[in-house]
MDAnalysis code that builds the backbone (N, CA, C; Angstrom):
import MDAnalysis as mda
import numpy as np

u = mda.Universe.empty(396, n_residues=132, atom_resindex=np.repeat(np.arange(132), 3), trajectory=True)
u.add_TopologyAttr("name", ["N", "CA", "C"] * 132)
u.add_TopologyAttr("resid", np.arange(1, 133))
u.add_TopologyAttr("resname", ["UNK", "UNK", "UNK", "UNK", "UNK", "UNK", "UNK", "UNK", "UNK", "UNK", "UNK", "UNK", "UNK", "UNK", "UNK", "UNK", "UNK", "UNK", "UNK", "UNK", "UNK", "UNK", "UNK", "UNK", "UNK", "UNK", "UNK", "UNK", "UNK", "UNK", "UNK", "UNK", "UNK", "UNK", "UNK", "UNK", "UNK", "UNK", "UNK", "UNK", "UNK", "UNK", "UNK", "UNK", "UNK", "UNK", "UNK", "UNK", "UNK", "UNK", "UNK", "UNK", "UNK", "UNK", "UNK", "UNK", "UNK", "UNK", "UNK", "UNK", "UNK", "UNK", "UNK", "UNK", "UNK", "UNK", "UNK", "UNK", "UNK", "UNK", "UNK", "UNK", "UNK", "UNK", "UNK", "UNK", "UNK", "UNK", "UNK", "UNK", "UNK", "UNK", "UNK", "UNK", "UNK", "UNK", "UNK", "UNK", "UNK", "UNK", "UNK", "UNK", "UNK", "UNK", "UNK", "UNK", "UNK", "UNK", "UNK", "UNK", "UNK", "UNK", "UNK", "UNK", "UNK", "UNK", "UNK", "UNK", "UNK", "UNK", "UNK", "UNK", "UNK", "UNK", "UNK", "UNK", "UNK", "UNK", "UNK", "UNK", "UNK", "UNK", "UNK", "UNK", "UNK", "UNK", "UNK", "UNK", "UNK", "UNK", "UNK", "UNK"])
u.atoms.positions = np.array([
    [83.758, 105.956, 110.973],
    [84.998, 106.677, 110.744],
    [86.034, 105.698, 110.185],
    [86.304, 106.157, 109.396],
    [87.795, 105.398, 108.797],
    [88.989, 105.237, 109.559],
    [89.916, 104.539, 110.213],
    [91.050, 104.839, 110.383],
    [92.037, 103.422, 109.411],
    [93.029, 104.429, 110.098],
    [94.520, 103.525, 109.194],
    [95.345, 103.066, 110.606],
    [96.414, 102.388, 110.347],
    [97.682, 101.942, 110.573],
    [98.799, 101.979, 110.852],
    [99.677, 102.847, 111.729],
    [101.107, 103.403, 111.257],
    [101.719, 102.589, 112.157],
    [103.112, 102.568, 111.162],
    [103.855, 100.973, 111.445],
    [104.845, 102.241, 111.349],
    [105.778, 101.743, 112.005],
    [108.035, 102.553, 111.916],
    [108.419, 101.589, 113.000],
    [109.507, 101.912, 112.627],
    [110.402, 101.348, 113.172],
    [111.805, 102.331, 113.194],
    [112.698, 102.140, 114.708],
    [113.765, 102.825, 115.061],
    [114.569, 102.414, 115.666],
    [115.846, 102.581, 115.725],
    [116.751, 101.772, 116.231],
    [117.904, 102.766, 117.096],
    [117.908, 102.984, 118.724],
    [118.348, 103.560, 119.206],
    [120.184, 103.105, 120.232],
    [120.277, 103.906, 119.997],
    [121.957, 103.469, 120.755],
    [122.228, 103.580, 122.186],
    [120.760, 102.599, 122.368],
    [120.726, 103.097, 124.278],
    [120.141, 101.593, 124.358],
    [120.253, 101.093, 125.498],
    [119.769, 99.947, 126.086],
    [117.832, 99.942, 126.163],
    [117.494, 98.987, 125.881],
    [116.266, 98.872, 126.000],
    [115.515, 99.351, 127.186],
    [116.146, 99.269, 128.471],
    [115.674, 100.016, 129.233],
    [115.362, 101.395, 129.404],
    [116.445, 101.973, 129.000],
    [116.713, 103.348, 128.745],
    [115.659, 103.617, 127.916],
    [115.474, 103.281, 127.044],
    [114.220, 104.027, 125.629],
    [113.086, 103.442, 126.766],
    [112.776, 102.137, 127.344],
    [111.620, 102.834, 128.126],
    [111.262, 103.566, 128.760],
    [112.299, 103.392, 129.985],
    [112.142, 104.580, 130.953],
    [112.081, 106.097, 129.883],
    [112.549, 106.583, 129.069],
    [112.242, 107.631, 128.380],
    [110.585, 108.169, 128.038],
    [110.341, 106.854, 127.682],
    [108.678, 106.529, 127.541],
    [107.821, 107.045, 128.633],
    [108.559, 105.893, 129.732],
    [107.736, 105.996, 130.667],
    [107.804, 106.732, 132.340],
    [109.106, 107.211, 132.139],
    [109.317, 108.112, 133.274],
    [109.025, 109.578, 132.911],
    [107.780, 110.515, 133.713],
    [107.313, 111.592, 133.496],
    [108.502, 112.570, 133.419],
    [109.661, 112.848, 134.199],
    [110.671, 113.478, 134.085],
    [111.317, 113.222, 132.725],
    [111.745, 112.457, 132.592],
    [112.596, 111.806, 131.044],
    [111.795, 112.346, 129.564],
    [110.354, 111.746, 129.850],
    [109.435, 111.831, 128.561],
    [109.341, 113.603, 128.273],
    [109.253, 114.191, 129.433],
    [109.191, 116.089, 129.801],
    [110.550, 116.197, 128.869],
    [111.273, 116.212, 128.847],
    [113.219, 116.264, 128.698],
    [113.258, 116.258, 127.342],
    [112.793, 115.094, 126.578],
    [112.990, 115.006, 125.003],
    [111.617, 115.436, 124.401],
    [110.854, 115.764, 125.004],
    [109.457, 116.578, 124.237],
    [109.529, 118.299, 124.667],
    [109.856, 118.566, 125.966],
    [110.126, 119.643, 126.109],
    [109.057, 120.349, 126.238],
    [108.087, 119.148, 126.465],
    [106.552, 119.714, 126.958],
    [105.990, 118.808, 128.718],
    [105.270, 119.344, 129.443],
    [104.898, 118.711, 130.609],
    [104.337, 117.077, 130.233],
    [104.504, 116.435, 131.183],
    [103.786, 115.101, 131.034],
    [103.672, 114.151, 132.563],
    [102.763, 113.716, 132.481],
    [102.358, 112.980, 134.322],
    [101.907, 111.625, 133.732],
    [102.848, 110.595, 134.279],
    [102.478, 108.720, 134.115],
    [102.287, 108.327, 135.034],
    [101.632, 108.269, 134.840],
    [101.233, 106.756, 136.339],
    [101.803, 105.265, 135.750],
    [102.905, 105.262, 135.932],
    [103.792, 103.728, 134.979],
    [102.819, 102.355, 135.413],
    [101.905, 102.197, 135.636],
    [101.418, 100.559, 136.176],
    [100.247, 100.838, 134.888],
    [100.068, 99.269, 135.215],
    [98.812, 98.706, 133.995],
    [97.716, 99.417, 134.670],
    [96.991, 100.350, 134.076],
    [95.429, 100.913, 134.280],
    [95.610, 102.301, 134.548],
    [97.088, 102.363, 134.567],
    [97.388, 104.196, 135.108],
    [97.375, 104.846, 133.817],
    [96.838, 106.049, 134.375],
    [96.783, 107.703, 133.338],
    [97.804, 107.945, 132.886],
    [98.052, 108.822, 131.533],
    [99.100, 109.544, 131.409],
    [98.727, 111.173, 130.574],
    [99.196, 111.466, 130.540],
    [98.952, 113.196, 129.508],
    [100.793, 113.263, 129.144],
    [100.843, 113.555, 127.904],
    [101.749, 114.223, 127.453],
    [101.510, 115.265, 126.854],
    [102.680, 116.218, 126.378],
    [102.452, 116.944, 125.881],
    [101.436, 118.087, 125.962],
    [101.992, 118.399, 127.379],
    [101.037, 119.601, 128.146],
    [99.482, 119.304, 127.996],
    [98.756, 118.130, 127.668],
    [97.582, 117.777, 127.747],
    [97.207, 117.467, 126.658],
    [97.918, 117.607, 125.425],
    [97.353, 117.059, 124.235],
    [97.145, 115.764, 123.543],
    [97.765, 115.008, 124.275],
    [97.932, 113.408, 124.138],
    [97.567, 112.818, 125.318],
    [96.786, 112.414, 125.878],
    [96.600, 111.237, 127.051],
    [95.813, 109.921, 126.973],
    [95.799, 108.913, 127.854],
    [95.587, 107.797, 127.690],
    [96.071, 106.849, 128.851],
    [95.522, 105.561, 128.544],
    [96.013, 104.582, 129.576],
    [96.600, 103.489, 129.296],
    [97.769, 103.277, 130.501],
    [98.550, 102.043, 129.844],
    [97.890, 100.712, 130.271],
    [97.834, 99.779, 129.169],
    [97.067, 98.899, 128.936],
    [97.905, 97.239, 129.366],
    [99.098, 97.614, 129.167],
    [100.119, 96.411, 128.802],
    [101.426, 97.051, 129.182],
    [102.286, 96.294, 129.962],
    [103.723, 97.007, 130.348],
    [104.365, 96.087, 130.615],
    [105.624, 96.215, 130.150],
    [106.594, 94.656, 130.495],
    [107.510, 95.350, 130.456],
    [108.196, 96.174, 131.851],
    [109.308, 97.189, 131.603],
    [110.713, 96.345, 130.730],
    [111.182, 97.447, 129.933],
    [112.342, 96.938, 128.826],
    [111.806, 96.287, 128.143],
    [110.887, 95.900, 127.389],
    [110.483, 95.174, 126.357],
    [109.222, 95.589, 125.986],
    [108.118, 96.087, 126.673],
    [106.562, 96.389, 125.792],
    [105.681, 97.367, 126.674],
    [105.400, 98.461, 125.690],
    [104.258, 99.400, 126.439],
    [103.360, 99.172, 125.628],
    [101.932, 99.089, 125.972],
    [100.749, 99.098, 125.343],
    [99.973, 100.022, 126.012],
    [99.164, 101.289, 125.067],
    [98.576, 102.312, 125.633],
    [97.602, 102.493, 125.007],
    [96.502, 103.013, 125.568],
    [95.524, 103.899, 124.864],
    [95.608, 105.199, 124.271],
    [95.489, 105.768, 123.181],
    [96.033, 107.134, 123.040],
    [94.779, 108.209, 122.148],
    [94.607, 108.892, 123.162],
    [93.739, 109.915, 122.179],
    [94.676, 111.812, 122.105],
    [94.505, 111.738, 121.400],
    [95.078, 113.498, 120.535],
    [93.864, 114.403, 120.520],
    [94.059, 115.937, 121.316],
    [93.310, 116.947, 120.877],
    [93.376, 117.698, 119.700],
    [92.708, 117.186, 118.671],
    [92.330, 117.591, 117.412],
    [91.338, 117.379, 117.028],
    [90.649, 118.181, 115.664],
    [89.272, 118.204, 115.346],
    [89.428, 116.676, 114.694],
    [90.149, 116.192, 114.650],
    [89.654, 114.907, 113.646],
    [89.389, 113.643, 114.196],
    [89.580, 113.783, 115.590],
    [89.931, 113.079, 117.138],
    [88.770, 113.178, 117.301],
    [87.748, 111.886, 117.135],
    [86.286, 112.381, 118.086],
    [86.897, 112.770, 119.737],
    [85.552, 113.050, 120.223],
    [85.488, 113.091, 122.045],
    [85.693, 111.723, 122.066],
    [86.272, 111.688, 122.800],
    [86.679, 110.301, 123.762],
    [86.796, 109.001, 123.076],
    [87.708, 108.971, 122.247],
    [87.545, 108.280, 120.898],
    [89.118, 107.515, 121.241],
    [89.371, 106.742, 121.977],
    [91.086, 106.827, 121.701],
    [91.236, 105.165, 120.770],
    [92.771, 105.706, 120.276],
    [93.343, 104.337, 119.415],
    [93.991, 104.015, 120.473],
    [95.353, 102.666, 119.354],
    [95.822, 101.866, 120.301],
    [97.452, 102.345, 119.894],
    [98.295, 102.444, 121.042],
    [99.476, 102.377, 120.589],
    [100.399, 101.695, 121.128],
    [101.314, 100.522, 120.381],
    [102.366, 99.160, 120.721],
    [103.926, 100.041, 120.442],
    [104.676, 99.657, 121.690],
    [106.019, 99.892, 121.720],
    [106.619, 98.627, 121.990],
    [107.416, 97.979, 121.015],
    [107.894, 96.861, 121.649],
    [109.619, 96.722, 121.198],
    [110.371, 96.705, 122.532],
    [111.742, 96.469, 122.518],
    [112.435, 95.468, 122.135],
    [113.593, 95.769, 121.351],
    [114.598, 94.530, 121.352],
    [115.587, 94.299, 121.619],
    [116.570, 94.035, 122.051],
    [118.103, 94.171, 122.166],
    [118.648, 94.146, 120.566],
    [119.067, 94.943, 119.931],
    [119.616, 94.779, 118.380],
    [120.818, 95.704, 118.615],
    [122.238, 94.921, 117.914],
    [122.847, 95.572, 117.270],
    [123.793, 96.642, 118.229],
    [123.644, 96.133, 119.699],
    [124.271, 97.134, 120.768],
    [123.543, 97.938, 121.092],
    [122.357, 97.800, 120.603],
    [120.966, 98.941, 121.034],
    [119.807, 98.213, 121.127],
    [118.671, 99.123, 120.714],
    [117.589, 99.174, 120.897],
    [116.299, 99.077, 120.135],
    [115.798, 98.208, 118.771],
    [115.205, 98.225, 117.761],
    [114.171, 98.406, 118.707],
    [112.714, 99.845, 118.382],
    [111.468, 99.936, 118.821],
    [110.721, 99.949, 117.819],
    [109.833, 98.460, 117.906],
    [109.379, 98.691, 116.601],
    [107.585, 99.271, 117.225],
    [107.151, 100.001, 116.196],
    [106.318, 101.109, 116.693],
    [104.883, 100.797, 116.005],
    [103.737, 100.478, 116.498],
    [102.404, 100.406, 116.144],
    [101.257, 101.097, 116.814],
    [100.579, 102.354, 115.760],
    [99.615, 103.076, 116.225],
    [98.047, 102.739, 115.697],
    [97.437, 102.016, 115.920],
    [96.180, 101.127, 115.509],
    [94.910, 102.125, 115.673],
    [93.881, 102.397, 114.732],
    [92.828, 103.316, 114.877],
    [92.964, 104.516, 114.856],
    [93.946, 104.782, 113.791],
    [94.119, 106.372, 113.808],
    [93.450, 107.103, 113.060],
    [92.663, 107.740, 112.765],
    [91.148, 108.339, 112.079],
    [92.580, 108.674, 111.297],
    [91.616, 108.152, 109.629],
    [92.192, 108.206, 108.497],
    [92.651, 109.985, 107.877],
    [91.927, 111.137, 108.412],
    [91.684, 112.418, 108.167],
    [93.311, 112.717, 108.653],
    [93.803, 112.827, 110.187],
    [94.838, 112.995, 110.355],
    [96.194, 112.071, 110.320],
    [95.942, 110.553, 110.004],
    [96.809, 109.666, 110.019],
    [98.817, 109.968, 109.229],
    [98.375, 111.101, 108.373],
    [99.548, 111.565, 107.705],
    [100.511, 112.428, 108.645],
    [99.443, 113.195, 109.378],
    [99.917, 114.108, 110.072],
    [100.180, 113.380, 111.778],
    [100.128, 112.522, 111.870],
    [100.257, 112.168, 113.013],
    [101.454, 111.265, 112.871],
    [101.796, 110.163, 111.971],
    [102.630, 109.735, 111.577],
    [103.935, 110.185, 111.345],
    [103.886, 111.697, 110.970],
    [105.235, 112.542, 111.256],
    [105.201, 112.933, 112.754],
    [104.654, 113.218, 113.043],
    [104.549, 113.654, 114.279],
    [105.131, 112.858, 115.632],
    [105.016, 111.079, 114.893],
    [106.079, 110.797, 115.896],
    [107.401, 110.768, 115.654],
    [107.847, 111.092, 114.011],
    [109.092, 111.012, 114.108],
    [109.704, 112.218, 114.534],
    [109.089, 113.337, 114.287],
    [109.522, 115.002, 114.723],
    [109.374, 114.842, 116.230],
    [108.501, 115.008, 116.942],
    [108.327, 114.702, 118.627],
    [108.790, 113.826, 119.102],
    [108.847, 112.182, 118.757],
    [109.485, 111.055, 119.508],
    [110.464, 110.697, 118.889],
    [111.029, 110.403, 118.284],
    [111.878, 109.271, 117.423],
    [112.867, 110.230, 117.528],
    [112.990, 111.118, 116.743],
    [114.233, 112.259, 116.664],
    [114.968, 113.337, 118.108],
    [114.064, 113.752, 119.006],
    [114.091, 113.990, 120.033],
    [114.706, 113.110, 120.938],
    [113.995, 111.983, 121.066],
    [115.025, 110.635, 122.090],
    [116.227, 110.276, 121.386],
    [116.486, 110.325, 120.168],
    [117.993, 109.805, 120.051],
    [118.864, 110.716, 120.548],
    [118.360, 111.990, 120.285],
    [119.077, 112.901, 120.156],
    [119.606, 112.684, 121.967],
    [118.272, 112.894, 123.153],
    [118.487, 112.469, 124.399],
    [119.433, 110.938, 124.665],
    [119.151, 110.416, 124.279],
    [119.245, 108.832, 124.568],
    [121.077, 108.686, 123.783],
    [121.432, 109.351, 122.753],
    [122.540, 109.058, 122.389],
    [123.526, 110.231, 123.184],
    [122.876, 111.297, 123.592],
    [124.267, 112.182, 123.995],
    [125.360, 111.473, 124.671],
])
């Protein structure tokens, strides 16, 4: 299977903590997706977002500065049990929050469509939370 790469980057007007805990607190992450989601926040714990369509395990966590997760998506282009990798890593920038964003192994078929998908579901949603 082919996959690609998706690199962004975002820059939020909330403290680095704040955009994690958004991430990573099941209440918070529910709030700006507006769909169910259950974390187990420690290295090796489960998560599901998005009422079950996204889950995975966190791999790497350095609260306020780095989530590292496993992430697989229910879609046909998604083998079974196939997951990529996805890097959140914080900065203090600018009175905020630069997250710069890396999704590694994303089957090349949906990579377009998934790539919007975090800016429509994550990126745009949390500012919108994170700046009120």
């Amino acid at each position: 299977m082919k996959t690609k790469e998706i690199n962004q980057e975002v820059h939020f007007k909330a403290r680095p903590h704040d955009v994690y805990e958004a991430l990573m607190n099941e209440d918070k992450h529910a709030e700006f997706t507006g769909a169910e989601a259950e974390i187990d926040a420690k290295v090796g714990g489960k998560y599901m977002a998005h009422g079950g369509y996204i889950r995975g395990e966190n791999l790497e966590l350095v609260p306020g500065k780095l989530i590292v997760q496993s992430w697989h998506a229910e879609e046909d282009y998604f083998p079974d049990e196939y997951y990529s990798k996805i890097t959140f890593e914080l900065t203090d920038k600018d009175g905020g929050t630069l997250l710069k964003f890396k999704h590694e192994g994303v089957p090349e078929s949906g990579a377009d469509s998934i790539a919007d998908g975090w800016v429509t579901y994550y990126w745009e949603p949390m500012k919108e939370m994170l700046e009120r």
